[in-house]
Z-matrix of the N, CA and C atoms (Angstrom, degrees):
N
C 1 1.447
C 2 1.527 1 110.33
N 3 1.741 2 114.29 1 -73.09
C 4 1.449 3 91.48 2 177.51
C 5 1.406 4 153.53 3 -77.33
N 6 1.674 5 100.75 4 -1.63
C 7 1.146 6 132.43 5 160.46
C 8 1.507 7 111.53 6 -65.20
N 9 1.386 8 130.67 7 -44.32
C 10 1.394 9 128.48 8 172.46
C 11 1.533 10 124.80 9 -60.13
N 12 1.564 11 91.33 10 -35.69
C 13 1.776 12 110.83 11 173.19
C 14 1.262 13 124.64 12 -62.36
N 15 1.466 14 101.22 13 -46.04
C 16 1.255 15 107.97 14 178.69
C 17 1.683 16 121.57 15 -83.12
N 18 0.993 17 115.78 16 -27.81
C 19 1.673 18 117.08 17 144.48
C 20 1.499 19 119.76 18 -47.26
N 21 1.234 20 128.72 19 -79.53
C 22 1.496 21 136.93 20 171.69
C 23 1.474 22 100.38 21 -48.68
N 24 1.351 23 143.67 22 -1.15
C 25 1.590 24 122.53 23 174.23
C 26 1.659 25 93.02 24 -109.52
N 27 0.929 26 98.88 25 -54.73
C 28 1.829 27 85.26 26 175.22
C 29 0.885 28 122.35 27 -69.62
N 30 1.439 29 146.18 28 -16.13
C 31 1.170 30 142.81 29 150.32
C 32 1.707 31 118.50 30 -55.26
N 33 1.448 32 121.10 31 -35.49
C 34 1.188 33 118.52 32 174.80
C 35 1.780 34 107.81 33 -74.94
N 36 1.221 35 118.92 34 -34.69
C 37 1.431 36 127.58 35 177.76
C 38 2.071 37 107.73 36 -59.05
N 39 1.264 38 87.56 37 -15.31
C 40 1.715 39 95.45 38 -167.75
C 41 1.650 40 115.29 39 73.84
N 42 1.213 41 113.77 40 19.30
C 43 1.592 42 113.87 41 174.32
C 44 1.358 43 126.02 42 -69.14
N 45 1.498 44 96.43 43 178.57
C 46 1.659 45 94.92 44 172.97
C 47 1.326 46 93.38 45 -128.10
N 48 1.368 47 96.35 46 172.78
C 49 1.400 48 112.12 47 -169.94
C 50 1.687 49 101.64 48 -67.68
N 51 1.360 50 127.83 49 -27.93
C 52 1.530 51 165.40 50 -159.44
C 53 1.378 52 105.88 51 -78.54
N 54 1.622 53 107.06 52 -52.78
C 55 1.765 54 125.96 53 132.57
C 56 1.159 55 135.17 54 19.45
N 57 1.499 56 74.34 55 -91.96
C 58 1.843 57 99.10 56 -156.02
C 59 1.844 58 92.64 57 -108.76
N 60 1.528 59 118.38 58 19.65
C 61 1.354 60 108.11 59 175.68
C 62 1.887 61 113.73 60 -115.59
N 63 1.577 62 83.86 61 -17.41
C 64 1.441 63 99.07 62 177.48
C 65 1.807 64 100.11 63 -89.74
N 66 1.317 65 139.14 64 -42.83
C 67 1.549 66 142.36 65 177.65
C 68 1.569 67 103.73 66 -55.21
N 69 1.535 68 105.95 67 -54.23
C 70 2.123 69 94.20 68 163.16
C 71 1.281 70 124.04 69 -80.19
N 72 1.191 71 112.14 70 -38.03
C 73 1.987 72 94.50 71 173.99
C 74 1.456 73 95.36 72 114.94
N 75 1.700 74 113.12 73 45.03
C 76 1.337 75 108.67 74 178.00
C 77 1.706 76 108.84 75 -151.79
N 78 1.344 77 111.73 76 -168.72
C 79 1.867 78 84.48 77 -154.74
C 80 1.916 79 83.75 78 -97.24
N 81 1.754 80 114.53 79 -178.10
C 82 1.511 81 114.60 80 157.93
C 83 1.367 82 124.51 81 -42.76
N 84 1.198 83 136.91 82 -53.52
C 85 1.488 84 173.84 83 94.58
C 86 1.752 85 83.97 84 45.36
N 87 1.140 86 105.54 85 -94.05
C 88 1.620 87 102.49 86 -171.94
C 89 1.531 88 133.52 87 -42.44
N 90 1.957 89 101.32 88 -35.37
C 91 1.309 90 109.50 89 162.31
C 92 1.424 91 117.43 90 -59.26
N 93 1.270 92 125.22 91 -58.66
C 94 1.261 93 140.58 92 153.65
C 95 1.348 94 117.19 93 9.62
N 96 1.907 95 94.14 94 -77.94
C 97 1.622 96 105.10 95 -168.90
C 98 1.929 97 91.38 96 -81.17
N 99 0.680 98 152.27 97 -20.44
C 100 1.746 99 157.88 98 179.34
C 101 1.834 100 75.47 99 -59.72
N 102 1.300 101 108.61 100 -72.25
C 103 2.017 102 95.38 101 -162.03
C 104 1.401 103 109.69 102 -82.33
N 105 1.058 104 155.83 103 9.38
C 106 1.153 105 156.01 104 123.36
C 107 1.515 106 125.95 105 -53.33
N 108 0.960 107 111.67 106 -13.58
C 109 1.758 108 129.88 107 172.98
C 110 1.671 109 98.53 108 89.09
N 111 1.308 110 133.33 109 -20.21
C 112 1.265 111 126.52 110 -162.42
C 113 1.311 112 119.82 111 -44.62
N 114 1.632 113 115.51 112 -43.65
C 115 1.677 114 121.54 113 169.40
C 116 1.452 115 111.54 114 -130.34
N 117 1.222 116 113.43 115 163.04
C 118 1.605 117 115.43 116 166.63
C 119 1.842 118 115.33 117 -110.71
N 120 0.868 119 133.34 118 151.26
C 121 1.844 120 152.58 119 -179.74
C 122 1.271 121 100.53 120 -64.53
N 123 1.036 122 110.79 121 129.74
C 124 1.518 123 111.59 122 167.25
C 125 1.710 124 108.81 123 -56.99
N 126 1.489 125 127.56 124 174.15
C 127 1.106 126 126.14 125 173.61
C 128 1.437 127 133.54 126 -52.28
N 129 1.593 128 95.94 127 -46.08
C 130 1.452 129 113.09 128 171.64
C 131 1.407 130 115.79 129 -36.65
N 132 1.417 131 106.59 130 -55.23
C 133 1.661 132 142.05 131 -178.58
C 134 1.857 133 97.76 132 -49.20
N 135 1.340 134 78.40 133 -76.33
C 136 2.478 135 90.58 134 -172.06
C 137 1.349 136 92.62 135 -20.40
N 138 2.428 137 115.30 136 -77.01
C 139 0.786 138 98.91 137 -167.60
C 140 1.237 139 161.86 138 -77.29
N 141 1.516 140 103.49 139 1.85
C 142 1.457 141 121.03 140 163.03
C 143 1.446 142 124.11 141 -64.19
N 144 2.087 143 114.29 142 -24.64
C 145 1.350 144 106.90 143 178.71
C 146 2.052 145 100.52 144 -82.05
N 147 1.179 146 92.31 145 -22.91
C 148 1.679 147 84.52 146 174.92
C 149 1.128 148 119.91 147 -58.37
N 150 1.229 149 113.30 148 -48.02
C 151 1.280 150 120.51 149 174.56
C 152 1.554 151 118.54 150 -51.92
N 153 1.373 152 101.75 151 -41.73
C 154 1.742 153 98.64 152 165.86
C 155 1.054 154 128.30 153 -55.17
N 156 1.160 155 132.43 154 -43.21
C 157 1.311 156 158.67 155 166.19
C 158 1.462 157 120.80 156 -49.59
N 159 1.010 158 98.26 157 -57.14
C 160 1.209 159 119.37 158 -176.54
C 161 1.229 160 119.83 159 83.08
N 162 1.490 161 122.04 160 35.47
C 163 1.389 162 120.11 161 170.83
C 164 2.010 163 99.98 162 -113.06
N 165 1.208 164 89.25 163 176.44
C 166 1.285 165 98.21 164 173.02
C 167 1.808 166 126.11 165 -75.58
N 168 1.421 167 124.53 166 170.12
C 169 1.421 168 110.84 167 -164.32
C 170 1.536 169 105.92 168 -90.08
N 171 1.171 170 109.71 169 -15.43
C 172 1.852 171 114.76 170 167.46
C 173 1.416 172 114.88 171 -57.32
N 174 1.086 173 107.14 172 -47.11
C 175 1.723 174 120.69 173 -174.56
C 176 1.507 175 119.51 174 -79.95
N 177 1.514 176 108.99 175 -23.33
C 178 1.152 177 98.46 176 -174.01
C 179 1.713 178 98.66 177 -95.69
N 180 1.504 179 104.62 178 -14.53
C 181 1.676 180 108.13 179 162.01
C 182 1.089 181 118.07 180 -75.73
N 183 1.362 182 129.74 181 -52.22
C 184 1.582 183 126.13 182 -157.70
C 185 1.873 184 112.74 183 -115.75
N 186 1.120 185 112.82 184 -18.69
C 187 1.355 186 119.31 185 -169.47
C 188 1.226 187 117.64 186 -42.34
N 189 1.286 188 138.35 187 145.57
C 190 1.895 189 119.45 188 174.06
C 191 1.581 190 109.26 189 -144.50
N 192 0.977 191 112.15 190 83.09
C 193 1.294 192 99.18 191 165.25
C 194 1.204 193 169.35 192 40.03
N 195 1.295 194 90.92 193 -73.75
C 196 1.447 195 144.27 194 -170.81
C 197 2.072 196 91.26 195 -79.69
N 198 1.088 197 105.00 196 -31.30
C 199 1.601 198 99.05 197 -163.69
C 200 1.758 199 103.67 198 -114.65
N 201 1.804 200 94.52 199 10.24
C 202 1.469 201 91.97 200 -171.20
C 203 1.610 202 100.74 201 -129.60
N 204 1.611 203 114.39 202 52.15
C 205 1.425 204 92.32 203 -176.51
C 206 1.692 205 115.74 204 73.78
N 207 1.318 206 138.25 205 7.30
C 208 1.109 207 123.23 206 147.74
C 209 1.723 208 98.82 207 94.29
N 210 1.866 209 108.93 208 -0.73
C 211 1.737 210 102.71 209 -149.25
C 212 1.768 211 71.77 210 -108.84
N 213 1.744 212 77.33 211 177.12
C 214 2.120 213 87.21 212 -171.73
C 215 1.385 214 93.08 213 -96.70
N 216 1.340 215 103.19 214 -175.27
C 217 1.560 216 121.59 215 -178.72
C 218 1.535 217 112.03 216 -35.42
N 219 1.119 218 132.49 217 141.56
C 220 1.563 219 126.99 218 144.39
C 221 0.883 220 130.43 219 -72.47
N 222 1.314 221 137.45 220 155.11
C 223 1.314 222 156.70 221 154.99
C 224 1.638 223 111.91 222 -34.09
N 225 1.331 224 117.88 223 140.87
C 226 1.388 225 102.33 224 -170.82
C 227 1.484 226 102.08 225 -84.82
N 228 1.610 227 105.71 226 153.44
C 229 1.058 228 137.50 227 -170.09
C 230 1.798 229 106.86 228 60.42
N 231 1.266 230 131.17 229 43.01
C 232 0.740 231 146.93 230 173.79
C 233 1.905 232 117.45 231 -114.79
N 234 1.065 233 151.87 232 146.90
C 235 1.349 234 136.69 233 -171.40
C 236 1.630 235 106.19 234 -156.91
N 237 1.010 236 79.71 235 171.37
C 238 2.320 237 88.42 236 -170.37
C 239 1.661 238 86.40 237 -156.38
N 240 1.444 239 115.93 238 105.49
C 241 1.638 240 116.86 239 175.69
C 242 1.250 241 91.66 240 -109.48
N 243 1.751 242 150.20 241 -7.29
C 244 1.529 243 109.05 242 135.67
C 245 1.840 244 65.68 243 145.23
N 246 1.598 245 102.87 244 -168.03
C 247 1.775 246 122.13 245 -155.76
C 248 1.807 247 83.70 246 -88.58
N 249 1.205 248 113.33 247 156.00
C 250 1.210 249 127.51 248 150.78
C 251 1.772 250 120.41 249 -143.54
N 252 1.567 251 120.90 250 132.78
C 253 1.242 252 103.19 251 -136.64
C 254 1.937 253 68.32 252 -113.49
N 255 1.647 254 106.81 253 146.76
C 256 1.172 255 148.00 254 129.01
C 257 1.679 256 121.12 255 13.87
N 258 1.405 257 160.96 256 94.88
C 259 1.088 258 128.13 257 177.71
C 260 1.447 259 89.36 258 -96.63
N 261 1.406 260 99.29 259 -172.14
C 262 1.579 261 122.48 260 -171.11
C 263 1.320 262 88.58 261 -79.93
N 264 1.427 263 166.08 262 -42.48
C 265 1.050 264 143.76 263 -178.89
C 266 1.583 265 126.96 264 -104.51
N 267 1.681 266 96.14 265 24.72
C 268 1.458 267 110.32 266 145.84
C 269 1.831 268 95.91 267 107.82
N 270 1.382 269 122.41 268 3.26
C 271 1.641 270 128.17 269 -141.56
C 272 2.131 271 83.86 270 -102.68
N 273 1.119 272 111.59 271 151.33
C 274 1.439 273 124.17 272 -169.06
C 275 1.470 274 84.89 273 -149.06
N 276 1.660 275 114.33 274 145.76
C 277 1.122 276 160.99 275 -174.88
C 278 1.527 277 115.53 276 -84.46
N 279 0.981 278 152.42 277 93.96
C 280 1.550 279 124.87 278 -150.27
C 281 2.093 280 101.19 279 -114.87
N 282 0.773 281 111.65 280 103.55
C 283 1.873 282 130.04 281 176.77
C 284 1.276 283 93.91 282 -5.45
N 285 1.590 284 118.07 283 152.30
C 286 0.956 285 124.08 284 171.71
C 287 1.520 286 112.07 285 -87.62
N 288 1.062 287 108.14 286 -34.19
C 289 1.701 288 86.59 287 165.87
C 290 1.420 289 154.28 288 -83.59
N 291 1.877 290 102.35 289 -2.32
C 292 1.030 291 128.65 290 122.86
C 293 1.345 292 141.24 291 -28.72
N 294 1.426 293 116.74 292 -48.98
C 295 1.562 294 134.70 293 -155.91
C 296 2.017 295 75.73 294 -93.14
N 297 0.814 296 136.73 295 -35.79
C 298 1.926 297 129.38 296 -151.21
C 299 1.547 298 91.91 297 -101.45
N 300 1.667 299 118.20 298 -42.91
C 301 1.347 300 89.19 299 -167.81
C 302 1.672 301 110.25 300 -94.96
N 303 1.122 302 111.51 301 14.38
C 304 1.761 303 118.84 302 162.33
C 305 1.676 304 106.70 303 -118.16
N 306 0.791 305 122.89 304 22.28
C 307 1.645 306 146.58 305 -171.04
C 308 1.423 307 91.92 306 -7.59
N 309 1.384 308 101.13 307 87.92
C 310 1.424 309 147.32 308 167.55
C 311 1.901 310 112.94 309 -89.56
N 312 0.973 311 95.88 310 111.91
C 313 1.748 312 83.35 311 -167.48
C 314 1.678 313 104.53 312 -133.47
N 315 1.370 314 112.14 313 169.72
C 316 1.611 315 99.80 314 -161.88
C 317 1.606 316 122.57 315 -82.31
N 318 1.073 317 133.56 316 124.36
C 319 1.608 318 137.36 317 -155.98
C 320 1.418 319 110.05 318 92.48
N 321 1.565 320 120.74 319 6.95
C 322 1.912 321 130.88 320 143.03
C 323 1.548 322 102.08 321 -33.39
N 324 1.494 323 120.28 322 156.65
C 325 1.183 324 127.78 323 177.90
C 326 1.620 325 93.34 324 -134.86
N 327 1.442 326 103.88 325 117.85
C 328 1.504 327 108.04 326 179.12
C 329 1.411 328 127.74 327 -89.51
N 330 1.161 329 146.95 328 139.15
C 331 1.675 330 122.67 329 162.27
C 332 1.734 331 102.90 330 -101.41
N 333 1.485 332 116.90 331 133.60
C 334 1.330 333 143.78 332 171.25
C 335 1.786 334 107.01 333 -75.27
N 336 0.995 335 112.51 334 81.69
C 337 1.846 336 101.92 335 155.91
C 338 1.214 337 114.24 336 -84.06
N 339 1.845 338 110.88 337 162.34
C 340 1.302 339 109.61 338 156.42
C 341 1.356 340 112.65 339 -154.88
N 342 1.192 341 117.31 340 145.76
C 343 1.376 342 123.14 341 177.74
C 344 1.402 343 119.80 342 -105.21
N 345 1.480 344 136.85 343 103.55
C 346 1.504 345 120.87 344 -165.35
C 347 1.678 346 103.60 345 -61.02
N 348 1.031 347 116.72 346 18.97
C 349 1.746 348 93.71 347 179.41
C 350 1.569 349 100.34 348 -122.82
N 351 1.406 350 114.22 349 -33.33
C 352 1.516 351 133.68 350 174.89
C 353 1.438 352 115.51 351 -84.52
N 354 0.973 353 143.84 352 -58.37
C 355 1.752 354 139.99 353 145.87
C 356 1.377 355 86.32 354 160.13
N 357 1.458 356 118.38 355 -123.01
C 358 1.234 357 130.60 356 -142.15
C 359 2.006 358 112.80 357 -130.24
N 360 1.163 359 133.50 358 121.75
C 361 1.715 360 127.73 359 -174.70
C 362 1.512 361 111.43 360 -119.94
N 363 0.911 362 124.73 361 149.48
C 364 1.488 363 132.55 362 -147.59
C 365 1.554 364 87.60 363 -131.93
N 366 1.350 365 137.95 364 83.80
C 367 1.972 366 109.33 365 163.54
C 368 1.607 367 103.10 366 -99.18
N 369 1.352 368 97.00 367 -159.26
C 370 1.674 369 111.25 368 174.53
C 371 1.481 370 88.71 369 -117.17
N 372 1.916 371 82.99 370 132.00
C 373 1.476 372 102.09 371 169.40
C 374 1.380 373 111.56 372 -42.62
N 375 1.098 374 134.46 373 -63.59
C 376 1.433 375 127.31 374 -179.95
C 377 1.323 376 128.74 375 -44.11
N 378 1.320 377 105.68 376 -38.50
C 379 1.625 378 104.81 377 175.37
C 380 1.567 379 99.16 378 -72.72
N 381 0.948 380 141.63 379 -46.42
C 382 1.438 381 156.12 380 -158.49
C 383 1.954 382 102.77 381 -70.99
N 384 1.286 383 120.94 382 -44.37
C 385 1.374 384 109.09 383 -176.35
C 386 1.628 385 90.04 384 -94.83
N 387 1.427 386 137.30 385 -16.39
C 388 1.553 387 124.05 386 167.07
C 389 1.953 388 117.98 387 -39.44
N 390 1.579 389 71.91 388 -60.11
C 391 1.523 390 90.31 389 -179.54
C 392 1.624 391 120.85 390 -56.00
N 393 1.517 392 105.36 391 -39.79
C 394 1.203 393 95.74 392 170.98
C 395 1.149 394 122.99 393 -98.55
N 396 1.013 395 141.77 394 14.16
C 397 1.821 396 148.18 395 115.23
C 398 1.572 397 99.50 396 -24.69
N 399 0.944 398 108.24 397 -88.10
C 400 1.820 399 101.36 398 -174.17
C 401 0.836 400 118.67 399 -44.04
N 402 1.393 401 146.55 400 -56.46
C 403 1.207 402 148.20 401 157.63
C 404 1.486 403 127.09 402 -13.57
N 405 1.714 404 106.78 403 -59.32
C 406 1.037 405 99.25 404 153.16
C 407 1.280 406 141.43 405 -67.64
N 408 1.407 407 117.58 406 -37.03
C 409 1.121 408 123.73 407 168.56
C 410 1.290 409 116.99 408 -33.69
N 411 1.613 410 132.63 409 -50.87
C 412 1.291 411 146.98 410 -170.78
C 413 1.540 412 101.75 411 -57.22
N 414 1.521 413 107.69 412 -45.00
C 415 1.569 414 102.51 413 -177.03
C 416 1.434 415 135.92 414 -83.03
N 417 1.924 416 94.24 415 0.05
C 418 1.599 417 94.60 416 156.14
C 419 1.664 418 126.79 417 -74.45
């Protein structure tokens, strides 16, 4: 896993191994064995390549792929909770790990935005008329 990550994130960054050895303070050699699986970075190390990256230190440890659509890590604070298919009267299913970490619970009242160029945003009514309380507020 984090050996795969960390290949596929610097590779999407366009780095070199030369890179990401000079931004931590360690030789090619070490990146090397980090993407070869041979050793792992101390912590200090992880979170400084996260930080490069810009994903979080979970993801660039544990994330897989393989269970996410085939796509690489996200961006932190960014998320992919997986396909949700369509009913005939338009009603979508929303992931459970989605639903816990916006603790979305059943008899929630949602507001639907959409942007034709950006797709589609899901908040909680509550957060959504908060915000626009302030909002207005600002424009008195």
């Amino acid at each position: 896993m984090f050996s795969d990550n960390l290949v596929q994130m610097r590779k999407i960054l366009q780095m070199t191994q030369e890179d990401i050895a000079e931004k931590v303070g360690v030789t090619r050699q070490s990146v090397a064995k980090w993407e070869a699986g041979e050793s792992v970075p101390d912590l200090d190390k992880c979170k400084q390549l996260a930080d490069i990256f810009g994903v979080s230190l979970d993801d660039l440890a544990n994330y897989e792929p393989d269970e996410n659509l085939g796509l690489a890590v996200p961006p932190k604070g960014k998320h992919l909770f997986g396909l949700v298919t369509v009913g005939d009267k338009g009603q979508i299913v929303i992931p459970a790990k989605a639903r816990k970490m916006f603790d979305i619970s059943p008899g929630d009242q949602l507001v639907v935005l959409g942007d034709e160029g950006q797709g589609i945003a899901v908040v909680k009514a509550e957060d959504f008329l908060s915000l626009a309380n302030m909002i207005n507020k600002l424009k008195k």
